[in-house]
N, C-alpha and C positions, 0 to 999 in steps of 0.2 A: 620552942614548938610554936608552928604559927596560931594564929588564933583572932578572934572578932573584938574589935573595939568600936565604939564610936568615933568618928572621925576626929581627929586629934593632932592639935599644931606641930607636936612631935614629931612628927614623922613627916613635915612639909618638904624637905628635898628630896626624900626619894620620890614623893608623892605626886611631882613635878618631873623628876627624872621619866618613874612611869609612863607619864602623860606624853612626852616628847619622845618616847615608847613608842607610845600610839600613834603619834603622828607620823613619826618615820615609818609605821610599817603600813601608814594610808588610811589606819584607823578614824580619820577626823570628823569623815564623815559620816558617822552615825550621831544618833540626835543628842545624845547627852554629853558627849563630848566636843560636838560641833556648836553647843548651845552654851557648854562651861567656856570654852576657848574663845569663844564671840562675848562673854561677859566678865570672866578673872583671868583667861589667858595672860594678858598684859600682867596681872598684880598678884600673881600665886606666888612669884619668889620673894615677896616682900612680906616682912611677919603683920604689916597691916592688912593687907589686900588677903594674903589666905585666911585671915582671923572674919575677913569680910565676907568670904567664898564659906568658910565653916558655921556664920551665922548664918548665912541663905538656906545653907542642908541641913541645920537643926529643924528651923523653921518650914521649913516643908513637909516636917510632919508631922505638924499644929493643922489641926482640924480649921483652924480661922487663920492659919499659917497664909504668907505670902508666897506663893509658885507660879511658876509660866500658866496663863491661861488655860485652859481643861484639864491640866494635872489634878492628881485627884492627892491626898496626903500620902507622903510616902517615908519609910525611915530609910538610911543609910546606916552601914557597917562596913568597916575596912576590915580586911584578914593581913596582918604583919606577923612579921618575926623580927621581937625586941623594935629596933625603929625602919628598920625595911616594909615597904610597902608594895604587897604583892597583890593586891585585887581591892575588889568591892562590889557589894551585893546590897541588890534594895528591896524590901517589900513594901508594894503600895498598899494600900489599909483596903480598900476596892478595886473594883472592875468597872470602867467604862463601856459600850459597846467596842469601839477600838480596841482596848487591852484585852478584851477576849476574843477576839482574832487575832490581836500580833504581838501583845507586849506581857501580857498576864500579870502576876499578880508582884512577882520574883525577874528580877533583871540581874548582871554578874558579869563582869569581867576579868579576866586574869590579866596584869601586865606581859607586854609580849616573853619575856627574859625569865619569867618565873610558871610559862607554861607545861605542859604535858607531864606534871610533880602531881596531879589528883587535887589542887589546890579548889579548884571550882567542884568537886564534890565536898569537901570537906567544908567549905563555904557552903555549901546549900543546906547540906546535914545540919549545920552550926546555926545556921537562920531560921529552919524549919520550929523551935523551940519559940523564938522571939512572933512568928507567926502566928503559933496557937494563942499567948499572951494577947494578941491584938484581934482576938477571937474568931480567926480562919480553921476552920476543920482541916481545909485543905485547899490548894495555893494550885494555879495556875501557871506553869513556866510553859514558854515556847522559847524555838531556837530555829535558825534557821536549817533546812535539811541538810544541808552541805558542810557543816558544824557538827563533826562527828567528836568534838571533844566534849560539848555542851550535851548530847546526846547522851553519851555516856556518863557523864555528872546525874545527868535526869534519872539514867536509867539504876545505875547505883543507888538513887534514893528510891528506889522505890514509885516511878516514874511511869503511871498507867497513859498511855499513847488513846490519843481521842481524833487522829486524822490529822489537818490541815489545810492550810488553800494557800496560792500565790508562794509556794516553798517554804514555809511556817507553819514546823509542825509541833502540834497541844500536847500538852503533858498533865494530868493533875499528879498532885502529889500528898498523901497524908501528913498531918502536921504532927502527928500523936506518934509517940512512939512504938516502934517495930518488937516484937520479938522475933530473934530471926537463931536459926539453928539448935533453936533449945535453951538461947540464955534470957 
């Protein structure tokens, strides 16, 4: 059953497979993958260079951590099944003025091959817990509006709609758990 780990050498060739995922389907150029690919692209298939790549995203979510300029601290979680690597989802510990118009609190992507399975709700369901731990009540996700899969992730959790601008529309979302149906 798939499920949330910390990023983990174990799983580094699919984890690269994914990524060359992304790039074939044009995915490159959004920022986090256009920015990993510009700095471990070259060294993810070697067990030195990903082990180099997995101390960079520990350390990004040390308060005095090293990260690209304005990043604010963030964690990482992969969602696998056994050593298959089908997403990743990050919570930033804050909000810059930026990330509350476009990037929020919650980022996630599914690889292309393992999409439209509900994996990106089960991921955000799954990180909403780790959130409250890092004392967020409740967590800001945006998506772009034409991303009706992301949408639907949002909206399954529980995804209260706050508008948008420039096609980036807000979500908060509770961190705390749901009673829902009577359980």
């Amino acid at each position: 059953m798939p499920h949330l780990i910390a990023p983990d050498p174990r799983v580094r060739e699919s984890f690269v497979q994914a990524q060359q995922e992304c790039v074939a389907e044009g995915e490159a150029s959004g920022v986090t993958l256009a920015r990993e690919l510009a700095e471990y692209g070259d060294s993810w298939h070697t067990e030195s260079g990903f082990a180099r790549y997995l101390d960079a995203l520990r350390e990004e979510s040390e308060e005095e951590g090293r990260r690209p300029e304005g990043f604010v601290p963030a964690t990482w979680w992969w969602y696998v099944e056994g050593d298959t690597y089908l997403g990743r989802i990050q919570v930033r510990h804050r909000l810059t003025p930026f990330l509350r118009e476009f990037g929020g609190h919650i980022g996630y992507g599914v690889r292309p091959t393992a999409r439209r399975r509900g994996h990106a709700t089960a991921m955000l369901r799954d990180v909403l817990p780790y959130a409250r731990e890092l004392g967020l009540e409740r967590v800001l996700v945006t998506c772009d509006a034409s991303n009706t899969g992301s949408r639907k992730a949002i909206d399954a959790n529980g995804g209260v709609g706050e508008g948008g601008q420039d096609g980036t529309l807000r979500y908060w979302v509770a961190t705390q758990a749901r009673i829902r149906d009577g359980l």
